[in-house]
LUMBAKE-949038 format. One record per residue (C-alpha): residue number from 1; x, y, z; residue in three letters. Coordinates in Angstrom, 1 decimal. Layout:
     n        u        v        w   res
   NUM        X        Y        Z   Ala
...
//
This chain:
     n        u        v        w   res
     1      0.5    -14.4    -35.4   Unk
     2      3.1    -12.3    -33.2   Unk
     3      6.6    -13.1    -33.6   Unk
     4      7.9    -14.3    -30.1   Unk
     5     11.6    -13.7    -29.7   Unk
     6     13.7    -16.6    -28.5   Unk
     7     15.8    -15.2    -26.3   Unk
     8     17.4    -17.1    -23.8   Unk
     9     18.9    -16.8    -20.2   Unk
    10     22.7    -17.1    -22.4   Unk
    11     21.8    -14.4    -24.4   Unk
    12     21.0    -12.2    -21.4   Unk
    13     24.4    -12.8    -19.8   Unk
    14     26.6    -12.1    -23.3   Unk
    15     24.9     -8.3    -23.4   Unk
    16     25.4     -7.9    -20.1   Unk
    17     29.2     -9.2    -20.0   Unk
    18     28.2    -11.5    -16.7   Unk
    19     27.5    -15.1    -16.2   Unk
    20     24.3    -17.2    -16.6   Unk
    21     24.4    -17.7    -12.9   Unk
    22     24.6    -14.1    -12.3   Unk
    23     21.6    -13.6    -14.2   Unk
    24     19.9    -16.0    -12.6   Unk
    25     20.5    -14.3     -9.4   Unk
    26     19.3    -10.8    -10.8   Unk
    27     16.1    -12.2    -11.7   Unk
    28     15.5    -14.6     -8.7   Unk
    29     17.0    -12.1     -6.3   Unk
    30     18.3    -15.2     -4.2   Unk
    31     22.2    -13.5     -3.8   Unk
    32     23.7    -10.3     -3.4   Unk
    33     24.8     -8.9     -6.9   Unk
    34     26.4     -5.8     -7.3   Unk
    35     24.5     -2.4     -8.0   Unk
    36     25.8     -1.7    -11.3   Unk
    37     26.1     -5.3    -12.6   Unk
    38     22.3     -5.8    -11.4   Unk
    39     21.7     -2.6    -13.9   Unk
    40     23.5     -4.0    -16.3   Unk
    41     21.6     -7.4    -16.2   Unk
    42     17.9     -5.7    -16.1   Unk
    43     19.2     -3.5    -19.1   Unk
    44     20.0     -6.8    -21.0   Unk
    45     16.7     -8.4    -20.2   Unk
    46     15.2     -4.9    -21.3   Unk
    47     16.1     -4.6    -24.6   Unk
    48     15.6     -8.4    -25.2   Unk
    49     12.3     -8.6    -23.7   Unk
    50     13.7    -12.0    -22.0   Unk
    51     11.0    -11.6    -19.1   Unk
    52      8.5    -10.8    -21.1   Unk
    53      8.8    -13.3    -24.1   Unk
    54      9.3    -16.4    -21.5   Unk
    55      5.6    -15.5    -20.0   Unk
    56      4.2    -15.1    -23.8   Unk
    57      6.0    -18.6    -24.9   Unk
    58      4.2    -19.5    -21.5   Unk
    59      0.5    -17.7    -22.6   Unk
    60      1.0    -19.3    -26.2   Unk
    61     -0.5    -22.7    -23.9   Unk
    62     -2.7    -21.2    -21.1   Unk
    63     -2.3    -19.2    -18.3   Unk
    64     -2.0    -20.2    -14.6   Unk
    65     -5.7    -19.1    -13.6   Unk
    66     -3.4    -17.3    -10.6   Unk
    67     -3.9    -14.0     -9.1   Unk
    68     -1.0    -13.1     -7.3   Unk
    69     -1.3    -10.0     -4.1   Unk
    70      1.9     -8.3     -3.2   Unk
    71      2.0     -7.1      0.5   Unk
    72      4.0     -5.8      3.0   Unk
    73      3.4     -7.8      5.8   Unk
    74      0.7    -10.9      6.2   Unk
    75      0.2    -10.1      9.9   Unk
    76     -0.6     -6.6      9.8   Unk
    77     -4.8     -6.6      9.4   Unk
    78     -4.6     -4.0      7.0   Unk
    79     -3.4     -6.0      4.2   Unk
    80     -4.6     -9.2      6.1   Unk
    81     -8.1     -8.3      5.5   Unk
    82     -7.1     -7.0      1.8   Unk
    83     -5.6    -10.4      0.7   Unk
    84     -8.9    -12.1      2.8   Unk
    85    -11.2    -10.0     -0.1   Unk
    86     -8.5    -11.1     -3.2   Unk
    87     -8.3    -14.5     -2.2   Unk
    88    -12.1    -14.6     -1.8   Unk
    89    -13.2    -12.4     -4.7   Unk
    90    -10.0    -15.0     -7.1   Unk
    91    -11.7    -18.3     -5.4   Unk
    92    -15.2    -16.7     -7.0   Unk
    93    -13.6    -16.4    -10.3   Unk
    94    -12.2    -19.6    -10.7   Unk
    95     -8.4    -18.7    -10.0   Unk
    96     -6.2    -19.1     -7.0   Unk
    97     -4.5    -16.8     -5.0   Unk
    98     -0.8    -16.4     -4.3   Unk
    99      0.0    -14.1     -1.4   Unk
   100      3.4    -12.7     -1.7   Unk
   101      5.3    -10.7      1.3   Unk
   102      8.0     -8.1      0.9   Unk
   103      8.8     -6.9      4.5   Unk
   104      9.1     -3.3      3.2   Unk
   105     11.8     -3.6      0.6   Unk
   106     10.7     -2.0     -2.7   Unk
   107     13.5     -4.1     -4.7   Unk
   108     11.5     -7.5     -3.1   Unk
   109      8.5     -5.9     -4.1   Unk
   110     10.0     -5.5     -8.1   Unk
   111     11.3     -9.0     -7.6   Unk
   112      8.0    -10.3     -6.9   Unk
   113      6.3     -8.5     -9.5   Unk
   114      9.0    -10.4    -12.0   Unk
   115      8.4    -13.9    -10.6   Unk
   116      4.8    -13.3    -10.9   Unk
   117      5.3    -13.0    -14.6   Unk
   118      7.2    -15.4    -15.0   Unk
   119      4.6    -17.3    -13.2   Unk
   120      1.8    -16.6    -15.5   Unk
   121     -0.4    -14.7    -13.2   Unk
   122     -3.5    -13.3    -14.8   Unk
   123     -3.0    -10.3    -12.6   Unk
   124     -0.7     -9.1    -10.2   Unk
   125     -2.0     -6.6     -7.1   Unk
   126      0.6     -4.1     -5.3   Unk
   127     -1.5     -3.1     -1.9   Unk
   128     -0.5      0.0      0.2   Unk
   129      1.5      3.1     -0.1   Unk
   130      4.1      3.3     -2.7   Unk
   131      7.2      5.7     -2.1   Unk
   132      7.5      9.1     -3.7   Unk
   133     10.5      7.9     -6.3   Unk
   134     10.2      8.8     -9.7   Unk
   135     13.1      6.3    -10.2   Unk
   136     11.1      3.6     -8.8   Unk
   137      7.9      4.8    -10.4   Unk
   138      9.9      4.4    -13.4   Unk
   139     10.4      0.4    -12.7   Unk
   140      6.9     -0.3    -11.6   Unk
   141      5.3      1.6    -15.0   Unk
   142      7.9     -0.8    -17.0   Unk
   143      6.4     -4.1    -15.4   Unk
   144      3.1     -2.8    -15.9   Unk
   145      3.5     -2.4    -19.7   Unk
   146      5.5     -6.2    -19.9   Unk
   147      2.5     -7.4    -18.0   Unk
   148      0.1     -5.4    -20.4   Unk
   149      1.6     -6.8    -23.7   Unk
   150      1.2    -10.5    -21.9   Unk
   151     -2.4    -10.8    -21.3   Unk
   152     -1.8     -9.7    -17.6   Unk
   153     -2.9     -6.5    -15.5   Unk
   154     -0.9     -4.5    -12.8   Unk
   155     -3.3     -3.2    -10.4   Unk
   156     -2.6     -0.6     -7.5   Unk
   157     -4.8     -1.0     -4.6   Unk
   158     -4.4      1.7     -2.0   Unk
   159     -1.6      3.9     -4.0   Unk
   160     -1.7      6.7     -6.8   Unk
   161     -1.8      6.0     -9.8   Unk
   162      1.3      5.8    -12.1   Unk
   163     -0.2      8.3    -14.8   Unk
   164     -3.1      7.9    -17.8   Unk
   165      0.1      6.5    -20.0   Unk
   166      0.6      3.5    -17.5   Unk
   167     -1.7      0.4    -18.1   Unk
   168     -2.8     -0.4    -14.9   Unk
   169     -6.1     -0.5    -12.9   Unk
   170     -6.6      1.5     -9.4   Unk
   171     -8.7      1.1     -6.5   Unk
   172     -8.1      4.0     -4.6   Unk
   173     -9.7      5.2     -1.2   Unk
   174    -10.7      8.2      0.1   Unk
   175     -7.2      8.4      2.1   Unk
   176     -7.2     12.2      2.1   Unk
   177    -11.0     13.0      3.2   Unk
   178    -10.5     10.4      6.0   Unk
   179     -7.7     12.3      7.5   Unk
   180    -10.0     15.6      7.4   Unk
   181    -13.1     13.9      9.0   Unk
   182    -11.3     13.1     12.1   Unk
   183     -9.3     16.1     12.2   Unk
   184    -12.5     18.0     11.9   Unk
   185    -14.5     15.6     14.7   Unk
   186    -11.5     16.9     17.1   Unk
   187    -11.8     20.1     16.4   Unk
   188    -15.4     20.4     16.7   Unk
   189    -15.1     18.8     20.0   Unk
   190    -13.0     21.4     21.1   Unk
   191     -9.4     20.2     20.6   Unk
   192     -7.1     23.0     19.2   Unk
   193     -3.6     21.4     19.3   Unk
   194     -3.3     18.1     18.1   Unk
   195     -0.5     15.7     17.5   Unk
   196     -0.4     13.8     14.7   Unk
   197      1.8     10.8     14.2   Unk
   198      2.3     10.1     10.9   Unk
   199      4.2      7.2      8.8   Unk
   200      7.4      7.4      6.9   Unk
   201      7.3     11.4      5.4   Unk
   202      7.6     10.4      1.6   Unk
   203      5.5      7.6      1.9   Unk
   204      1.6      8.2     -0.2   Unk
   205     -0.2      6.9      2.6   Unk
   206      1.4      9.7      4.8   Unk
   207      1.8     12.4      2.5   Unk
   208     -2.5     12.0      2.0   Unk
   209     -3.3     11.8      5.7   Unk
   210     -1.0     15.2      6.6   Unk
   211     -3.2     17.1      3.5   Unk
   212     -6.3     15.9      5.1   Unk
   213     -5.0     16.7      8.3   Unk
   214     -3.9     20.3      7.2   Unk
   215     -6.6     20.9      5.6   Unk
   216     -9.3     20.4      8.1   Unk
   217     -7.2     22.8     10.8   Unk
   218     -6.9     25.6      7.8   Unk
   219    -10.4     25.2      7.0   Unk
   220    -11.3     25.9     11.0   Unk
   221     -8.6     28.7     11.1   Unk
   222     -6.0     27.1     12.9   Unk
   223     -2.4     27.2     12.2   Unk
   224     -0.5     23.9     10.9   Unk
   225      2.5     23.4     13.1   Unk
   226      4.9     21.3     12.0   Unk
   227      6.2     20.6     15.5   Unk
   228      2.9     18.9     15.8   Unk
   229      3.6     16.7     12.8   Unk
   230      6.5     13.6     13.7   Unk
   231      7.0     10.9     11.0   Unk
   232      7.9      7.3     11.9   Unk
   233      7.8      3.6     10.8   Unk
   234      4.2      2.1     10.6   Unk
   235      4.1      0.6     14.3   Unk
   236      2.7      0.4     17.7   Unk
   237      6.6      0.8     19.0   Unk
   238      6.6      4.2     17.2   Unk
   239      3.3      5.4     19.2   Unk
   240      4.0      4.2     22.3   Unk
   241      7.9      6.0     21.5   Unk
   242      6.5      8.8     19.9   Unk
   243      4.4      9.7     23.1   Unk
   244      6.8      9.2     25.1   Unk
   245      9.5     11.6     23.2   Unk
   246      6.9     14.2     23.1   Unk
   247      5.9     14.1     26.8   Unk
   248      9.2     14.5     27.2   Unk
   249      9.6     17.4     25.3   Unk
   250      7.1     19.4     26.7   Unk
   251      4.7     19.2     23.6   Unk
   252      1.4     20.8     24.2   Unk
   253     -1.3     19.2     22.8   Unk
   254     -4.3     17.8     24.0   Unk
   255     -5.3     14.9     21.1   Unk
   256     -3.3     12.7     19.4   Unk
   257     -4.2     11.8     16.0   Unk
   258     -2.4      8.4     14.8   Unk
   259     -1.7      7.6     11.3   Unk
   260     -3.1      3.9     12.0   Unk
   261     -4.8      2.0     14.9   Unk
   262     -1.6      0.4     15.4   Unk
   263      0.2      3.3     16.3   Unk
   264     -2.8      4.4     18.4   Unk
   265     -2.4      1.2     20.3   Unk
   266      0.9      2.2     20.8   Unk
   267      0.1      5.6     21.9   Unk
   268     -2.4      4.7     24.4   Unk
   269     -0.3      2.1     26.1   Unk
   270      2.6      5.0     26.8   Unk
   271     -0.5      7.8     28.4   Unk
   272     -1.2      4.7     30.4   Unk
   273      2.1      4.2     31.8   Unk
   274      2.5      7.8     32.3   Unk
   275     -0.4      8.2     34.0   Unk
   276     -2.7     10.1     31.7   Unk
   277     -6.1      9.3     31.1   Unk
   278     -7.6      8.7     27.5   Unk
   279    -10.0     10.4     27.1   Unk
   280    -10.2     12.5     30.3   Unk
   281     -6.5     14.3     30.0   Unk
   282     -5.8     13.5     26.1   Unk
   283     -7.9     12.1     23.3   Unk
   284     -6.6      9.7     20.7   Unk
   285     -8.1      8.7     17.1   Unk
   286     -6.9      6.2     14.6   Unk
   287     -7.1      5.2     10.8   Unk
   288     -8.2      2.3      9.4   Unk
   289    -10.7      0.8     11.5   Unk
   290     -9.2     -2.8     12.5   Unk
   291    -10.0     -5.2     15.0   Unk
   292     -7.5     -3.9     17.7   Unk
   293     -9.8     -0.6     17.4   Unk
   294    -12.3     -2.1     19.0   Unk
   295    -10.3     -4.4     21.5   Unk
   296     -8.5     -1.0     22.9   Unk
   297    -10.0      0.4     26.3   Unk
   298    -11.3      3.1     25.5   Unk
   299    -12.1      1.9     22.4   Unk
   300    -10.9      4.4     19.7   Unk
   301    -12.2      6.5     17.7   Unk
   302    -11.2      6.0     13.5   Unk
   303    -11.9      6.2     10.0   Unk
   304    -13.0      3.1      9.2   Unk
   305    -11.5      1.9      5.5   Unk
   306    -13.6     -1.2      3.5   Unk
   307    -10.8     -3.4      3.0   Unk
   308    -11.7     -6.5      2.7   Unk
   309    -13.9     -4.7     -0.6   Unk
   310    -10.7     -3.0     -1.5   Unk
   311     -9.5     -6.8     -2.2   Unk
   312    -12.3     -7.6     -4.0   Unk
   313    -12.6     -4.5     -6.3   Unk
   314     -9.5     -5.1     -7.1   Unk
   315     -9.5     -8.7     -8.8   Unk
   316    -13.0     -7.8    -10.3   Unk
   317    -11.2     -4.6    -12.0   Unk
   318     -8.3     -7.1    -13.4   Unk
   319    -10.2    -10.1    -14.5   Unk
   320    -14.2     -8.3    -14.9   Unk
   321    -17.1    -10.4    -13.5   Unk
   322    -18.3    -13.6    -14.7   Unk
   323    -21.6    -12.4    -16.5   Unk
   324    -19.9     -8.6    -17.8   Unk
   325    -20.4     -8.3    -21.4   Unk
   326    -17.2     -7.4    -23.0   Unk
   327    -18.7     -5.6    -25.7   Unk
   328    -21.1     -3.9    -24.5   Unk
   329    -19.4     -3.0    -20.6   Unk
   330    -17.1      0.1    -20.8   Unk
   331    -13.7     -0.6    -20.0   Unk
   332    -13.4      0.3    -15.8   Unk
   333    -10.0      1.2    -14.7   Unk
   334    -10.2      2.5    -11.5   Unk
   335    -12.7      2.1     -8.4   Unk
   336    -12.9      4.1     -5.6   Unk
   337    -14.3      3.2     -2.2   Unk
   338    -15.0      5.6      0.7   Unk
   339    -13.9      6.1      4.1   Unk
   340    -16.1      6.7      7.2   Unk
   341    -15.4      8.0     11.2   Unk
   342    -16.3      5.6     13.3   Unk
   343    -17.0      7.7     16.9   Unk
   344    -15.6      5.6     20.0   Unk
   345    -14.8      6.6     23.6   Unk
   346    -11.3      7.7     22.9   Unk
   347    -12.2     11.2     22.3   Unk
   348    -13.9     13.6     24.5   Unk
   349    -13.9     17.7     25.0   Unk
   350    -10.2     18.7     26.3   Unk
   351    -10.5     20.0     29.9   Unk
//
């Protein structure tokens, strides 16, 4: 039987040199601590394995039967109709489902990932883009090996992977070949310069989207400008903004392709309070496929993602199916699901 180490919370704070409280707070995230005390504290729990020994003391009983889902935002319908396929795909599988929001802070998202351990979860899900920081990578890949040696998985749905040496499972999308299809569909219809408004520039999700994007206008011969390329938040504010700053600049272009159908709601509300007709004077496409795609007039044109089977895949890849054969089933690690352009009225030949 495995030694357990009995490390406690005390223990934590005398290699660190800080109180009990102030550990507390590092691990709860509940108060501001200082930068270099909190790397001090994490270091402690680190080499003491204080995290991961109170979920093994924990597992040495049961587990929780909990799948917990780490998202950005619960009202944004991408991850809305991700945690919908979790929650249903966990409920299926006898667990229950613990939604957890991080507003876009990656230290949240860490925390989270450490309560959900402490918690017992028999998996935990990250869902969307991760940022390209190998010190950060560098904190997710250590949570995914304590989970690992508890009896839990780490599994990325809709981000890279963190690399063959990282025990975690992947449902990944055809992010990249989405972005070409629809840069190809407006380029076939005749559309030469297109805008594309991207999210944040080191962000996965974005830095996929523009190599789709690039792609597709290389492959027809057409230059990529990057005055043609802007990078903002996530949100219909920086379509309708990001229209307006570039009608005010003069940009020529005469399509607009948006990162998601949230900034393409954004978009089309600023051509229609400048007067420009969609499609007749500018064409506009999406990503993602949500409901507001269809509830825009013109309805848009976008790549349409599964992700309410992104959710699912994703607990079935942590926890297996209920009549899989361990022995006999190859191990899956990773399952990929493809993207499709769904052809609206948004887009038409330029004039």
């Amino acid at each position: 039987m495995t030694e357990i180490s009995s490390a406690t919370i005390a223990d934590v704070a005398r290699l660190a040199g800080v109180s009990s409280a102030t550990v507390s707070r590092v691990i709860n995230r509940n108060y501001p601590v200082a930068a270099a005390t909190r790397e001090r504290v994490e270091s402690a729990i680190t080499e003491l394995g204080y995290v991961a020994n109170a979920h093994a003391r924990a597992l040495a009983g049961t587990t929780n039967r909990t799948v917990g889902i780490i998202i950005n935002d619960l009202v944004d319908p991408f991850y809305a109709y991700i945690s919908r396929g979790v929650e249903r795909e966990s409920t299926a599988l006898g667990r229950l489902c613990m939604v957890c929001c991080t507003q876009g802070g990656p230290e949240q998202e860490l925390a989270l990932i450490d309560l959900l351990h402490e918690q017992r979860a028999d998996a935990v899900i990250l869902v969307g883009g991760a940022y390209e920081d190998r010190a950060y990578a560098a904190q997710v890949s250590r949570r995914a090996r304590a989970l690992h040696a508890s009896g839990s998985t780490l599994v990325l749905c809709g981000r890279p992977s963190l690399g063959d040496d990282v025990p975690t499972k992947v449902v990944e999308y055809d992010n990249e070949g989405g972005a070409f299809s629809v840069t190809d569909y407006l380029i076939n219809q005749g559309h030469r310069r297109i805008l594309f408004l991207g999210g944040p520039a080191m962000l996965s999700t974005t830095i996929a989207r523009v190599a789709g994007h690039r792609r597709a206008l290389e492959l027809r011969g057409l230059p990529y400008e990057r005055e043609l390329v802007r990078n903002g938040p996530l949100s219909r504010r920086f379509g309708y903004e990001g229209i307006r700053a570039a009608l005010a600049d003069g940009l020529d272009f005469t399509a607009v392709f948006a990162a998601n159908d949230t900034v393409a709601a954004g978009v089309m509300q600023a051509f229609e309070q400048a007067g420009i007709s969609v499609p007749g004077d500018i064409s506009v496409a999406g990503y993602d496929d949500v409901p507001i795609a269809q509830e825009l007039r013109p309805r848009l044109t976008t790549v349409r993602i599964p992700l309410e089977e992104m959710g699912r895949q994703a607990v079935r890849l942590a926890l297996g199916s209920p009549d899989e054969d361990d022995y006999l089933a190859p191990v899956q690690t990773t399952a990929r699901v493809g993207t499709t352009i769904v052809i609206r009225e948004s887009v038409a030949p330029p004039r």
